[in-house]
C-alpha positions in Angstrom: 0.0 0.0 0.0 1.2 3.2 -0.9 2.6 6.2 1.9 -0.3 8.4 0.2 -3.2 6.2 1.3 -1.3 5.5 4.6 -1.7 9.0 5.5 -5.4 9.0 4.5 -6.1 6.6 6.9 -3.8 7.2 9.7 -3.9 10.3 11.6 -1.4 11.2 13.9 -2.8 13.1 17.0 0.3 14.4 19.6 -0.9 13.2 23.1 0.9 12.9 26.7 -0.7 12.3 30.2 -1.0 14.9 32.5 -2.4 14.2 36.2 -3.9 10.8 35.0 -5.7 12.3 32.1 -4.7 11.8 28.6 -4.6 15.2 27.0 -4.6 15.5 22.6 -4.4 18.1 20.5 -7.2 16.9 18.8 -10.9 17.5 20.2 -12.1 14.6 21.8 -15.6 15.0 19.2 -13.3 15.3 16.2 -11.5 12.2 17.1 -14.5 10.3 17.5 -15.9 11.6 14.2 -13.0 10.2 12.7 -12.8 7.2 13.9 -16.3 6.3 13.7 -17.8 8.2 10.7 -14.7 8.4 8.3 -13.3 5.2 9.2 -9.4 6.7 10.3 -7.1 5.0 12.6 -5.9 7.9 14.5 -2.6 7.3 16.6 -2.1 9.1 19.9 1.7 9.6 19.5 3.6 9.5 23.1 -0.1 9.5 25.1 2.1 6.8 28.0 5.7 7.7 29.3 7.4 4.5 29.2 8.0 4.0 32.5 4.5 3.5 33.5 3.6 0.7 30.5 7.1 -1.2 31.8 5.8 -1.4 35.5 2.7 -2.3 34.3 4.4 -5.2 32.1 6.9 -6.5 34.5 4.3 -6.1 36.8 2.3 -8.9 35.1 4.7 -10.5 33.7 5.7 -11.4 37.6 2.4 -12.1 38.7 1.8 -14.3 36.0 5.3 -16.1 37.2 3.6 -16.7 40.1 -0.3 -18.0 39.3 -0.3 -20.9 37.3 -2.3 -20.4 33.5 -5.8 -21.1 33.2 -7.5 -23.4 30.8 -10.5 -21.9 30.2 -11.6 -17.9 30.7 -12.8 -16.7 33.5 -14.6 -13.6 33.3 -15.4 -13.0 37.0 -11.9 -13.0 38.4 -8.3 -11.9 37.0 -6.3 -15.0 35.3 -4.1 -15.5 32.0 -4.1 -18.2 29.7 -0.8 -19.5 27.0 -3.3 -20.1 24.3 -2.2 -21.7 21.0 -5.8 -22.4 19.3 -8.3 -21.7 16.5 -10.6 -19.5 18.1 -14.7 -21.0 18.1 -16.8 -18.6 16.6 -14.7 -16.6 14.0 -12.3 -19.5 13.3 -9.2 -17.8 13.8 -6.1 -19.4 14.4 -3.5 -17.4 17.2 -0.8 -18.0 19.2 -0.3 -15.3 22.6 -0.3 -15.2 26.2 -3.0 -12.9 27.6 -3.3 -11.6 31.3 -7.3 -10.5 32.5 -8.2 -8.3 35.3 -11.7 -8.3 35.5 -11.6 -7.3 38.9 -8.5 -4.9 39.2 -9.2 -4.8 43.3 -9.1 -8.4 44.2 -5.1 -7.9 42.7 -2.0 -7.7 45.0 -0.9 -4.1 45.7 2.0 -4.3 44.1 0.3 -5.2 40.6 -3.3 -3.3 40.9 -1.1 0.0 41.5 0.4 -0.4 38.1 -2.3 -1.6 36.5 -4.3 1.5 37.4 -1.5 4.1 36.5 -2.9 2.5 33.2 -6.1 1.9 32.5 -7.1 4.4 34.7 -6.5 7.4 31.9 -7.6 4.6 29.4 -10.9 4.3 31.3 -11.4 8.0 31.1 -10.4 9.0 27.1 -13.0 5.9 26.9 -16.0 7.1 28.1 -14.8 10.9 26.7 -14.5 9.7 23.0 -18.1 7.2 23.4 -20.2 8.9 25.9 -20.2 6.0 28.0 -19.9 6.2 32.1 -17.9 2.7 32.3 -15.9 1.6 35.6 -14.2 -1.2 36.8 -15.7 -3.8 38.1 -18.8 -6.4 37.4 -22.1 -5.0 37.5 -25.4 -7.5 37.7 -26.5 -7.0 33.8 -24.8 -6.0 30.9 -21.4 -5.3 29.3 -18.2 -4.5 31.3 -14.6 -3.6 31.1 -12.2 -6.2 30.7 -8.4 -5.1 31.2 -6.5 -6.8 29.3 -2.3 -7.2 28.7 -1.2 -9.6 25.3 2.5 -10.7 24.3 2.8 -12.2 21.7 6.3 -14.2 22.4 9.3 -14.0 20.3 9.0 -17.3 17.8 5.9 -17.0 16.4 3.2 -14.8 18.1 0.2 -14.0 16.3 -3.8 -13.4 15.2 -4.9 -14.2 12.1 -7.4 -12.1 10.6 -10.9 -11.7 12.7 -13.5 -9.2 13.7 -16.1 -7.9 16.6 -19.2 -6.7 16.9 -19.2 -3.1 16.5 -21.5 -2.6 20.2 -21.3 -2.1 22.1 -17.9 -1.0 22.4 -17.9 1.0 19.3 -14.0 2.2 19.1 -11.0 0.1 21.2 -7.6 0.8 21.6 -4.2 -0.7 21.3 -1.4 0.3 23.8 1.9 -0.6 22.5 3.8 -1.5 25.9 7.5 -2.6 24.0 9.2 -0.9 21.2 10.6 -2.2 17.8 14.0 -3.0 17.2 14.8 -3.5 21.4 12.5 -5.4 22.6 10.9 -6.9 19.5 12.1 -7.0 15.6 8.7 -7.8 13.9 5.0 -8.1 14.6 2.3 -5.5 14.5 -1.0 -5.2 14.1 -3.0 -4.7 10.4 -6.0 -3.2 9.3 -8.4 -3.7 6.4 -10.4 -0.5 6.1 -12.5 0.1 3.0 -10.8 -3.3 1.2 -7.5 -1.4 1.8 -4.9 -2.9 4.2 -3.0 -0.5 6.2 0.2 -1.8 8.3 0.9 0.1 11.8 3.7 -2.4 12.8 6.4 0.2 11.7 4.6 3.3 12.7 3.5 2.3 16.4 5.6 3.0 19.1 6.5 2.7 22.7 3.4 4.8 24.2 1.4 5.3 21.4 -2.1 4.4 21.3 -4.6 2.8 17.8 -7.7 4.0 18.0 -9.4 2.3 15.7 -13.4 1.4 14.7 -14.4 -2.4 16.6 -15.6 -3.2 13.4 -12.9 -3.6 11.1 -11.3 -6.7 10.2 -7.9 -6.7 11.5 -4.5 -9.3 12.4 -1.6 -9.2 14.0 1.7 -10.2 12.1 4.1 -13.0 13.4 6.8 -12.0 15.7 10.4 -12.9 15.3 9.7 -16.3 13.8 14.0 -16.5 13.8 13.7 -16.4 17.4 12.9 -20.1 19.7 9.6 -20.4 21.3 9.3 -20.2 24.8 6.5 -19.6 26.7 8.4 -18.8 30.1 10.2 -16.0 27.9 9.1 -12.2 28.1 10.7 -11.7 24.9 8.0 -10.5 21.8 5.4 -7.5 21.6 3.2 -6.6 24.3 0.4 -4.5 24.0 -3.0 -3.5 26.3 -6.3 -3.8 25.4 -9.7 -1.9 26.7 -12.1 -4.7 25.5 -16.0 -4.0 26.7 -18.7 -6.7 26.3 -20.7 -8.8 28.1 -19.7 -12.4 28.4 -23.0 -13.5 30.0 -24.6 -12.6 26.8 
């Protein structure tokens, strides 16, 4: 794809966080207009100082050391599961490690503390951009946040091509938490918008966040196939998610 429709569908926005909120120099209504109504991926350059997204990862990374891997989801408590499957419904073959904190609170100090230095801000440009009033936690009924950290390890991480519903979450972001070229050579994340395919692996960095419409099809490149396999290893591409949905149905 050519640099000229790259920069019709990406839009760069400068961003950094300033007393937990996550301030742009874009309008919060324009960015949502964008994303929803013209389709753009715009890219909050620099939103996360490093420091906070590698606490949060060795944070996790550590806890997960430390609680063995589930084998099936749980979407009422925090867990993380090594999956290597075709997933059910969309029939989508992947290959990562993903840590869940549905309930942020029930987590040790030393992990909920970094945890929150991150979604927290996440949690707020959220509901700004949707018009949503979303918190943490399960409620009785309905859809709910689900915090969510994925590497994809050095050897061959990876999601093949899938989709979501568009509601109710309507827009979701991708953190990058490691950078290109130090702590992973390739692997990134692809859209197809409009039959185009647009490539962020080389333009995402280190603290930058995708905000990008639920509803387009997307995949995530292999990382460092040259590299051995090891599940035990912290070595690949991490990112964080803000997935909302209700699991109950």
């Amino acid at each position: 794809m050519s640099g000229e429709l790259d920069t019709e569908r990406v839009v760069h926005v400068a961003a950094t966080l300033r007393d937990g909120v996550i301030e742009t120099d874009m309008d919060r209504a324009e960015i949502t207009h964008r994303v929803m109504e013209r389709g753009q991926l715009v890219l909050l350059k620099q939103a996360f100082p490093e420091a906070i997204l590698t606490a949060a990862r060795s944070a996790v990374a550590d806890w997960g050391r430390q609680v063995p891997p589930a084998e099936v989801d749980d979407f009422n408590g925090n867990y993380h599961r090594r999956r290597a499957m075709v997933a059910r419904q969309q029939q989508a073959p992947h290959v990562f490690h993903d840590y869940n904190f549905n309930v942020m609170g029930d987590a040790p100090p030393e992990l909920e503390a970094p945890l929150c230095g991150l979604f927290e801000p996440l949690r707020h440009l959220y509901n700004d951009l949707t018009g949503n009033t979303v918190g943490f936690g399960i409620p009785p009924t309905g859809p709910y946040v689900h915090p969510q950290l994925i590497h994809y390890p050095a050897g061959g991480g990876f999601f093949a091509r899938h989709w979501h519903n568009l509601s109710p979450q309507k827009l979701g972001f991708i953190v990058a938490l490691s950078k290109r070229g130090r702590d992973f050579r390739n692997g990134g994340t692809c859209f197809e918008i409009d039959g185009e395919v647009v490539d962020m692996e080389t333009r995402q960095d280190i603290g930058d966040i995708c905000i990008w419409r639920y509803d387009h099809p997307h995949w995530v490149t292999q990382s460092d196939l040259r590299d051995k396999f090891d599940w035990d290893s912290d070595a690949g591409r991490w990112v964080a998610t803000f997935a909302y949905f209700d699991p109950r149905g």
